[in-house]
C-alpha positions in Angstrom: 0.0 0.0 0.0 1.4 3.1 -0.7 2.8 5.5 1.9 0.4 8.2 2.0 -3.0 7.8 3.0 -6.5 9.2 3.3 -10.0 9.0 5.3 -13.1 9.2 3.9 -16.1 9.6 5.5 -19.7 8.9 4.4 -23.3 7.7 5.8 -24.9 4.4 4.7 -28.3 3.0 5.6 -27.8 1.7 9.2 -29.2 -2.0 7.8 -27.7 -2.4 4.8 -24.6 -1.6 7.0 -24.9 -4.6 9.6 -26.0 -6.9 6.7 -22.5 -6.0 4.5 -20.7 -6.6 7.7 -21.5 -9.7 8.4 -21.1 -10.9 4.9 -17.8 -8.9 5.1 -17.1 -10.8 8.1 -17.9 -14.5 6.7 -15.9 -14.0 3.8 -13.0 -13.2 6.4 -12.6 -9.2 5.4 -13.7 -6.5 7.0 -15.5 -3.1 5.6 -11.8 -1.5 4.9 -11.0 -4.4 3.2 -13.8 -4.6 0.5 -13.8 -1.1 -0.4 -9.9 -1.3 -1.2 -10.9 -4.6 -3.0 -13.8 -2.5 -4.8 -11.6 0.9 -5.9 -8.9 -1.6 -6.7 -11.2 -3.6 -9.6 -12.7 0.1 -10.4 -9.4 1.4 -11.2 -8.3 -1.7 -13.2 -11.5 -1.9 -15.5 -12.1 2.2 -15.7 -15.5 2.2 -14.3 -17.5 0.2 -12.0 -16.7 -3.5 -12.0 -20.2 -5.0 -12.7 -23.5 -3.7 -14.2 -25.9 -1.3 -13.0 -28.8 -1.2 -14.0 -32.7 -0.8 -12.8 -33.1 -4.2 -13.8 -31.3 -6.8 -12.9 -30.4 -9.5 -15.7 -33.3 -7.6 -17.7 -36.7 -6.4 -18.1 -38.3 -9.9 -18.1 -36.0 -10.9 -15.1 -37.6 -8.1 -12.8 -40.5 -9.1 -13.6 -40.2 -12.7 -13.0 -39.1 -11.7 -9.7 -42.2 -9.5 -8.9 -44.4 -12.6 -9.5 -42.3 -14.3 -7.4 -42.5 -12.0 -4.4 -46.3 -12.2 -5.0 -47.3 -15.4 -5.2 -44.9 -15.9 -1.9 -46.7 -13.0 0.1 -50.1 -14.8 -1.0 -52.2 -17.1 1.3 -53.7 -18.9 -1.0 -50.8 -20.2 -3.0 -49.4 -23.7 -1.6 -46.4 -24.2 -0.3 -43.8 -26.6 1.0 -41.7 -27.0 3.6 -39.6 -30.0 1.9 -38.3 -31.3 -1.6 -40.5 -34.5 -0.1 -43.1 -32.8 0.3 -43.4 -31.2 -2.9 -42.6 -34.2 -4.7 -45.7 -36.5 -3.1 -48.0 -33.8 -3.7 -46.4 -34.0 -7.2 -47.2 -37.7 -7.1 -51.1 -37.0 -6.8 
């Protein structure tokens, strides 16, 4: 690392904080760690290193993914608790 150094200093959503550090933590790095890592591959490819966009892996994507959150939030639908389960209502 190079000799000089600086701080920087901004706020982030409390939750979104706790739940980066613990993934931080169970991939063995801390907060410091990742942004380095993250600067370091933005440097190296000249931008941000992977996509942003409003929809993630497309249009048809997001909207698969609405459903999804739908029919999970709704009563009515069946679910299972187990691949067994599922499978011998399968078998009816």
């Amino acid at each position: 690392m190079a000799g000089n150094t600086s701080n920087v200093s901004f706020s982030i959503d409390s939750e979104l904080k706790e739940q980066a550090d613990l993934l931080f933590t169970n991939l063995g790095i801390d907060m410091t760690a990742a942004f380095h890592i993250f600067l370091r591959q933005s440097v190296r490819e000249g931008g941000i290193p992977f996509e942003v966009t409003m929809y993630p892996k497309g249009r048809e994507t997001a909207a698969a993914m609405c459903e999804a959150e739908e029919i999970a939030k709704d009563p009515s639908v069946e679910g299972f608790l187990s691949m067994e389960a599922l499978m011998a209502d399968l078998d009816r």
